[in-house]
C-alpha positions in Angstrom: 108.4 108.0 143.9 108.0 110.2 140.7 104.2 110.2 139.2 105.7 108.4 136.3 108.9 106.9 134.6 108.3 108.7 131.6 106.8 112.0 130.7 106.4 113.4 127.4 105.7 116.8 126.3 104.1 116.6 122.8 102.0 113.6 120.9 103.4 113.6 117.4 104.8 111.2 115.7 108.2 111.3 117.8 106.4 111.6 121.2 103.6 109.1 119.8 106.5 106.7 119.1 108.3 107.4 122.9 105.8 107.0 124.8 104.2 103.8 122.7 108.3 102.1 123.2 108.2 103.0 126.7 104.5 101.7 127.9 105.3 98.5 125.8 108.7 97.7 127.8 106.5 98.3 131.6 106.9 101.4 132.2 104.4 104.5 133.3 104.0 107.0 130.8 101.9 110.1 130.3 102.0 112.2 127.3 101.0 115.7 127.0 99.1 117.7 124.7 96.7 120.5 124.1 93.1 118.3 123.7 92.4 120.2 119.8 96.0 118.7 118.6 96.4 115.1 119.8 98.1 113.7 117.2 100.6 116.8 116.8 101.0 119.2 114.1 101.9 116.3 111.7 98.2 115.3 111.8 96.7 118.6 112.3 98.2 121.5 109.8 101.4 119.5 108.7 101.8 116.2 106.8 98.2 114.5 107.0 96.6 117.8 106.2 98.7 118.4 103.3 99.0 115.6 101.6 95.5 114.6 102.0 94.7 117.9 100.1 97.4 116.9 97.5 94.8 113.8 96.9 91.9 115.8 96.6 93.8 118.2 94.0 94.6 115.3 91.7 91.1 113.8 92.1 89.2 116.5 91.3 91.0 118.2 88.6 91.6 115.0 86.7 95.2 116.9 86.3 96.9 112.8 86.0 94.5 111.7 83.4 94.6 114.5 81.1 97.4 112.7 78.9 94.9 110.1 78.3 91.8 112.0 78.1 92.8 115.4 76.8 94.2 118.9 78.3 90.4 120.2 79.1 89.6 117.0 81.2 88.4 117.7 84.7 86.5 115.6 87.1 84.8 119.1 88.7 84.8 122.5 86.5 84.6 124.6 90.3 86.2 123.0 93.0 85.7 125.2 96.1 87.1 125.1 99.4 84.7 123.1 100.5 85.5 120.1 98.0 89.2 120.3 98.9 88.8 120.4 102.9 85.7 117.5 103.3 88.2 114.9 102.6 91.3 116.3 104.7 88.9 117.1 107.7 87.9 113.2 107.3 91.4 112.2 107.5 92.9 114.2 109.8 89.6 113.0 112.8 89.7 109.5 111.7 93.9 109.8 111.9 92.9 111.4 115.8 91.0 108.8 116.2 93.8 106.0 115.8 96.4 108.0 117.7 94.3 108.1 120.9 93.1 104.6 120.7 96.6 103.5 120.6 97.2 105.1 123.6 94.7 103.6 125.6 95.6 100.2 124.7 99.1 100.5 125.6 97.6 102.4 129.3 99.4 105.8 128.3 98.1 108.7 130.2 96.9 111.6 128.2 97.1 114.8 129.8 94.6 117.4 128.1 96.8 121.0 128.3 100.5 122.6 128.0 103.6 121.8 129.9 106.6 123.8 130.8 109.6 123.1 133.3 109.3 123.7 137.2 112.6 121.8 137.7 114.6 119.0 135.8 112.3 116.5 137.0 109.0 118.6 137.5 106.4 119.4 134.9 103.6 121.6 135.0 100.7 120.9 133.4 98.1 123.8 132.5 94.1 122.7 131.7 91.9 124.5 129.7 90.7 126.2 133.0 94.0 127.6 133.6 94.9 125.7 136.2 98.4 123.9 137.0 99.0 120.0 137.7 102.7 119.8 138.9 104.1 116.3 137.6 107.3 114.5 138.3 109.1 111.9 136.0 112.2 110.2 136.2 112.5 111.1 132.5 110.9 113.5 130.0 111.2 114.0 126.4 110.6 116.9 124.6 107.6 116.5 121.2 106.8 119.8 120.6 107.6 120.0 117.2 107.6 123.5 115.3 105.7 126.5 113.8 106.0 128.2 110.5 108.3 130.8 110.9 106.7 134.5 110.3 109.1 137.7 109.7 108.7 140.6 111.9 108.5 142.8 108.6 105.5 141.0 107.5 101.6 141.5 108.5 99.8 138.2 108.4 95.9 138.2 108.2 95.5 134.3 107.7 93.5 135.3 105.2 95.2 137.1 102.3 98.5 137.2 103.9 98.9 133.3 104.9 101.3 130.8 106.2 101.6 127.2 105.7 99.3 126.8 108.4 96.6 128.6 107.9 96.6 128.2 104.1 94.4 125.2 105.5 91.6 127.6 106.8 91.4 129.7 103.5 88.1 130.9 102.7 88.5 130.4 98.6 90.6 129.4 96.2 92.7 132.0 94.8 92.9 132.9 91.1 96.5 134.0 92.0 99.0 133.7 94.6 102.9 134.6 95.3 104.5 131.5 97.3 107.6 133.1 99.2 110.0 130.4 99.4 111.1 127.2 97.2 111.9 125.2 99.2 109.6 121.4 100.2 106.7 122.9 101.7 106.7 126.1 99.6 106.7 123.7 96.0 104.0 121.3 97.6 102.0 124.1 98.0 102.7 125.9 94.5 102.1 122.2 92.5 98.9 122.0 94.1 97.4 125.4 93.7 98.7 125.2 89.9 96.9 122.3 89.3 93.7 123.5 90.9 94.3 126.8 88.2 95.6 129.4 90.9 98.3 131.4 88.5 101.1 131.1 90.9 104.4 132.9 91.2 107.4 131.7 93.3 109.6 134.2 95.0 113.1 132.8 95.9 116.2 134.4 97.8 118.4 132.0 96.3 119.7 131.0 92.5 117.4 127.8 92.8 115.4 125.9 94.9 115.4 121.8 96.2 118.9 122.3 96.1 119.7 118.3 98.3 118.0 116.8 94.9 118.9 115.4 91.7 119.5 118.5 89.0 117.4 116.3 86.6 114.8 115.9 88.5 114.4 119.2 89.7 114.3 120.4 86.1 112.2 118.1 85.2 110.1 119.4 88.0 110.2 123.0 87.2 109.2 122.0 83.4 106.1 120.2 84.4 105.4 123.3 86.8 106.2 126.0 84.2 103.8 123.7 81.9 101.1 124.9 84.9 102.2 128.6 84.6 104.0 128.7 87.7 106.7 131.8 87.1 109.5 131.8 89.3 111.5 134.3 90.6 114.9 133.1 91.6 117.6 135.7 93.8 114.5 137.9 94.5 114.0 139.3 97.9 110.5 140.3 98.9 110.8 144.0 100.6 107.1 144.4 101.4 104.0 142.8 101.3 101.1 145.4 100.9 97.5 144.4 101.5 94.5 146.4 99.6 91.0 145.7 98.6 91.3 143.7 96.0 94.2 141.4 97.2 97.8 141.6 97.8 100.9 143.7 96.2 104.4 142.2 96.7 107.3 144.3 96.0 110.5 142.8 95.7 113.6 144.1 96.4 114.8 144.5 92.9 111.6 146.6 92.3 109.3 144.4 90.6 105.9 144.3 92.2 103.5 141.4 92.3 99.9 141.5 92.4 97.8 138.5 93.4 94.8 137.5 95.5 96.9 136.2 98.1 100.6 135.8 99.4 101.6 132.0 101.1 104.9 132.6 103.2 106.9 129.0 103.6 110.4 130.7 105.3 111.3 128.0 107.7 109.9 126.5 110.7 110.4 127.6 114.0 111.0 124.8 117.6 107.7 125.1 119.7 110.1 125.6 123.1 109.4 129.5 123.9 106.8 128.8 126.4 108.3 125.6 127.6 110.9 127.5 130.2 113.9 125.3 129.2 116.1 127.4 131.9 114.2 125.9 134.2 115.1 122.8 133.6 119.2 123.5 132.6 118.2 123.9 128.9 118.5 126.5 126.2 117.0 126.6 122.6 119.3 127.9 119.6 117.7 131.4 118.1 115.2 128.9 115.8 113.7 127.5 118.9 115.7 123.9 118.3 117.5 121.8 121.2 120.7 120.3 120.6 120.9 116.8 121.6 123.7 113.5 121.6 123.4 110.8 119.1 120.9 108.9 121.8 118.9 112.3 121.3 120.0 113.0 125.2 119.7 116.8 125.9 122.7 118.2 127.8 120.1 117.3 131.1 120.8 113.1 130.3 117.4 112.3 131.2 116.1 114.5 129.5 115.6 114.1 125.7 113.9 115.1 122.7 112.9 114.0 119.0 111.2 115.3 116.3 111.2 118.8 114.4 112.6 120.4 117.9 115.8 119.1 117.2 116.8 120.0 113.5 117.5 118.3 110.3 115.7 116.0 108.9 112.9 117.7 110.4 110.8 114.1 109.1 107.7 112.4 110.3 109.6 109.1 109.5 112.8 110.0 110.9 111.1 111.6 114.3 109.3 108.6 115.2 112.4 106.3 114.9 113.9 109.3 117.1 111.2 108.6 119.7 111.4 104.7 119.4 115.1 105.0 120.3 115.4 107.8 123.1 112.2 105.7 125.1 114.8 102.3 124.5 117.9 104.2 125.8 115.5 106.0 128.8 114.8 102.2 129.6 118.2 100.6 129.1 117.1 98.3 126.3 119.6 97.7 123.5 118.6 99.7 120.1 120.7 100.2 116.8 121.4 103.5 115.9 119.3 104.9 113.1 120.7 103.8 109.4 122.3 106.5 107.5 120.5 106.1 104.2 117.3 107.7 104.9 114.4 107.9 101.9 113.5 111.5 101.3 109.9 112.3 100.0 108.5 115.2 98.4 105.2 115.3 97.4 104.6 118.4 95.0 103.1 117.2 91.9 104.7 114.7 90.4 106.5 113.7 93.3 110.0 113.3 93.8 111.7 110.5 96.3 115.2 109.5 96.7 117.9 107.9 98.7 121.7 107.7 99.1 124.0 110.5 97.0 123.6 113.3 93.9 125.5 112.8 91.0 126.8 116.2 92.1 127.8 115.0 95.6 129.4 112.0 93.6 131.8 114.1 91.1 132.8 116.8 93.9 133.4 113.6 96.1 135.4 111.8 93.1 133.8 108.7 93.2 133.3 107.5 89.7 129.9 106.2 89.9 127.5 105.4 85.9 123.9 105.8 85.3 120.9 104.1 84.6 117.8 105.6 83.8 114.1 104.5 83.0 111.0 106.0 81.9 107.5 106.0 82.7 106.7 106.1 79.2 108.8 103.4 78.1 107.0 101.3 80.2 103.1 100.0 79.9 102.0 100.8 83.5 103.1 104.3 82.5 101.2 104.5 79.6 97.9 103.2 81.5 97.9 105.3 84.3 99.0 108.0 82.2 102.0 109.1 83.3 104.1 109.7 80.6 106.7 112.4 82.1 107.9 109.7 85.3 111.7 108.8 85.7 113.8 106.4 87.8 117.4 106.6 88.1 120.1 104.5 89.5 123.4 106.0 90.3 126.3 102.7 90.5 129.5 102.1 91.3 131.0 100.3 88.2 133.8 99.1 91.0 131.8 96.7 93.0 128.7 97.3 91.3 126.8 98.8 94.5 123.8 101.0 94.1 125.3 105.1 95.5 121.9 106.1 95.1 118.0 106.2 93.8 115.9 109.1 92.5 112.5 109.0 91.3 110.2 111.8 89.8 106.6 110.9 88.7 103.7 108.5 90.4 104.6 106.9 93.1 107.7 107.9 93.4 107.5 108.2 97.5 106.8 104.1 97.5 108.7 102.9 95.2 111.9 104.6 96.5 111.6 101.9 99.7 112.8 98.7 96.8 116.0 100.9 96.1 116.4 101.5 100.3 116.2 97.9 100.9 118.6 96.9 98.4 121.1 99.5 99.4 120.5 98.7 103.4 121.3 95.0 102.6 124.5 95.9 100.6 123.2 94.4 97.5 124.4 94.8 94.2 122.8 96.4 90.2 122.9 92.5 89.6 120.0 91.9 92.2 117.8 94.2 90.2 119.1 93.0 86.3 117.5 89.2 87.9 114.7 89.7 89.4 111.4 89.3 88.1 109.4 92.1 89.0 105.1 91.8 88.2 103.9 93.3 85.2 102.7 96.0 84.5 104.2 97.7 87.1 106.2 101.3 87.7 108.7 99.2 89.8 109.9 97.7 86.2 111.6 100.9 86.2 114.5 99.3 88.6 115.0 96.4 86.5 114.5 99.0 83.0 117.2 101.4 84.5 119.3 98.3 85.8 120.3 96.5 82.5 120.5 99.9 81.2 123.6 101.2 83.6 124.9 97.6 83.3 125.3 97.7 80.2 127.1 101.1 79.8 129.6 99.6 82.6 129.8 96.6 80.2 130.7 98.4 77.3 133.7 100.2 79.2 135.0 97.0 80.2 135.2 96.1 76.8 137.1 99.4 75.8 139.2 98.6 78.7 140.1 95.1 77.5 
């Protein structure tokens, strides 16, 4: 008889989630992690982490009440380290906290070290001691989420030379900084240090960056950072990164050079599976460290499967721990719907940007006529008193049958109120749902039923031409 019916390798949101489904349909569980990062990297130097310190940006710079109460408005002239870290160091034990207490009430073992593969069924666990703890399951799933990914070419000091892991440890806040990399994490990361006054400059391979989003929004997005003196530097390549005395010198390929008081790389993530001896098992990573699995997120072992960031895109807190809720259900046999395709995406540089379903670019190259309705934040009076003047929603319909093809949000709250668009989209629902209802005023979710009798009426109008 195995130790237990499910092992997994990882406590993150996807192996939280998988173990959690499994323990609450009977069966024996363990879970495995080092004991300084139960919780994952999601809770540790990833999403908690992050956007706790995007919170502790806007609070103390007063950068979202400065429309109201003037450009020089700040809630603490010198914010330090210190001031930024004391809430996300809060968060991150209480978050800890929660995460192991869930385990113990649903009787989950937590194993305190590292696994790796002895056989398909055999896992062996290593304490801080350095000691091994063989343990068998009749099925395991692979947590371990990712890593930054570093370039050979590049020295990192974690100190002046950082990733987007230990740019959480840093020792002060730089006057200036060179963020290699637009993409999500990179323009978190650049939004906040703006704010807090850091003279940033982004360094980016390709001819743009956020690429997946709206074109409005993400010029809307560069304009607000641009109004922070963020410079970017699109189809630049950085050739070196030098370290001296007083900072850092980054010399791009085209020959420009760069000084600042510290460099942020944010090229990718990298699957934590190196040390987990996959062969072992009959497994192989691709050359990023991720595992291909089947849409029941089976590896090609079938009892064995994994979830999360080790798998690929979305690479998604969300999405991994409906990942883990639905490999535990198929481990167990018990019936589970496969995860709906229209996924919310959330990015929370500052303002933040959220949307669901298709582009208007996806749209046209797809030729699916489609009209659109867009609202304001300062059109409407919740926009006005929270002082956010510079928000936007936008609905993207099909004048056809009237369906919603998609949502996208820039401004305050964008990430919550994207979840009224989902809902009416997952239920099939039409424009006219949103032109009806009564929504609570004043609210920034007026902005569905602002940008709904706008699109609505444009689609009117053309049936009248039509006529």
């Amino acid at each position: 008889m195995p130790d237990f019916d499910m092992l997994v390798i990882g406590s993150g949101p996807g192996g939280q989630k998988a173990a959690i489904a499994a323990a609450k349909l009977g069966r024996r569980v363990a879970i495995v992690d080092r004991p300084d990062m139960v919780g994952g990297v999601s809770i540790h130097t990833g999403t908690v982490p992050s956007k706790t310190l995007r919170e502790a940006v806007l609070y103390l710079t007063g950068l979202s009440q400065r429309d109201l109460y003037g450009q020089s408005y700040r809630l603490k002239e010198e914010i330090t380290v210190a001031d930024l870290t004391a809430r996300t160091q809060h968060v991150v034990s209480r978050e800890v906290d929660v995460v192991r207490n869930q385990l113990a009430r649903n009787q989950i073992t937590l194993l305190s070290g590292t696994g790796r593969f002895v056989d398909d069924h055999t896992v062996a666990v290593r304490d801080g001691a350095g000691q091994d703890r063989l343990l068998t399951a009749d099925h395991i799933v692979i947590a371990t989420g990712t890593r930054p990914a570093r370039p050979s070419t590049v020295e990192f000091d974690d100190r002046t030379v950082m990733d987007s892991d230990s740019v959480l440890n840093m020792a002060d806040v730089p006057r200036s900084m060179v963020i290699v990399g637009a993409g999500v994490i990179g323009m978190e990361y650049a939004s906040m240090f703006a704010a807090l006054g850091s003279k940033i400059t982004v360094v980016e391979q390709r001819d743009g960056m956020l690429d997946f989003c709206d074109v409005e929004v993400v010029e809307a997005l560069k304009y607000r950072l641009r109004d922070l003196a963020v410079t970017f530097r699109f189809g630049e390549t950085v050739a070196a990164v030098e370290r001296h005395e007083h900072g850092t010198l980054t010399v791009l390929e085209s020959g420009k050079k760069i000084a600042a008081d510290a460099v942020m790389y944010s090229a990718g993530r990298q699957g934590l599976t190196d040390e987990l001896d996959l062969d072992k098992a009959g497994l192989s990573a691709d050359k990023r460290g991720r595992i291909s699995v089947d849409e029941h997120y089976r590896t090609t072992v079938p009892h064995i499967y994994a979830v999360g960031d080790v798998i690929g895109f979305p690479a998604l807190a969300a999405t991994s721990m409906e990942q883990g809720r639905a490999a535990a259900y198929h481990a167990c046999d018990e019936p589970v719907n496969a995860m709906h395709h229209l996924q919310p995406i959330g990015i929370y540089t500052i303002p933040e940007i959220s949307f669901i379903g298709k582009t208007e670019d996806q749209l046209t190259d797809e030729k699916v006529p489609f009209e659109v309705g867009v609202s304001r934040y300062r059109e409407l009076a919740r926009g006005q008193i929270i002082g956010d003047t510079h928000g936007m929603l936008k609905l993207l319909v099909s004048p056809g049958d009237r369906r919603l093809l998609g949502v996208h949000c820039f401004g305050s709250g964008a990430t919550e109120l994207i979840h009224i668009g989902q809902a009416v989209m997952g239920c099939g629902g039409t424009v006219d749902y949103l032109v009806d209802a009564v929504f609570n005023y004043p609210t920034l979710a007026e902005s569905y039923k602002v940008a709904a009798l706008d699109v609505t009426n444009k689609i009117r109008q053309i049936d009248r031409m039509e006529r």
